[in-house]
C-alpha positions in Angstrom: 8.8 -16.2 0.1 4.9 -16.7 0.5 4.7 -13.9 2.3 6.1 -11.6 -0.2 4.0 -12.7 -2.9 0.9 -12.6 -0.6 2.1 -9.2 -0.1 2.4 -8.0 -3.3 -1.0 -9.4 -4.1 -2.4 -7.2 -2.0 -0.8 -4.2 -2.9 -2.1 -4.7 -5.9 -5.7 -5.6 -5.3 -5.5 -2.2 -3.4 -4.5 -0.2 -6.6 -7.3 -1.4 -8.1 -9.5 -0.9 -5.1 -8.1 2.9 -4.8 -8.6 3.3 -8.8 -11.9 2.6 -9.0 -12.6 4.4 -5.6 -10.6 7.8 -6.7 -12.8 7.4 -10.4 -16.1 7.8 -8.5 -15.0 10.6 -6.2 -12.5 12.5 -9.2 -9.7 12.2 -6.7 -6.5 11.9 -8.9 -5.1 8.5 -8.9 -1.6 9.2 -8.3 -2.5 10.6 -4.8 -3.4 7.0 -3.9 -0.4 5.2 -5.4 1.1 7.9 -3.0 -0.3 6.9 -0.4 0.2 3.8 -0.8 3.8 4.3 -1.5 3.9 6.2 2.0 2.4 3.3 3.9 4.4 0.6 2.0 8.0 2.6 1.4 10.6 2.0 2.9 10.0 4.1 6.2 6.9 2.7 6.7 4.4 0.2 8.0 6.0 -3.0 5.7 9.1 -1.8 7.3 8.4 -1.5 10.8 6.5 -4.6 10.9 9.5 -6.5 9.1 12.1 -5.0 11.8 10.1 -6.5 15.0 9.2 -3.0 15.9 5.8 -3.0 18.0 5.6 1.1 17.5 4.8 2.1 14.4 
């Protein structure tokens, strides 16, 4: 249960990093939340690393 919250607390904190990173470089914010969608969807790295996979 830890670990999920931990997890969502960093998700989070990285929104905010990519927000204010993307506001200095007028990269659209939604390309980050994509991003980070890609990395943390379903089909990726939260989901190999919760399966036991060692290959990403």
């Amino acid at each position: 249960m830890e670990l999920y919250l931990l997890l969502g607390a960093v998700i989070i904190l990285l929104c905010v990093i990519f927000n204010r990173i993307s506001s200095r470089l007028g990269v659209p914010v939604l390309l980050a939340f994509i991003f980070l969608g890609m990395v943390f969807g379903s089909d990726g790295v939260a989901a190999a690393w919760e399966s036991g996979d060692d290959e990403i």
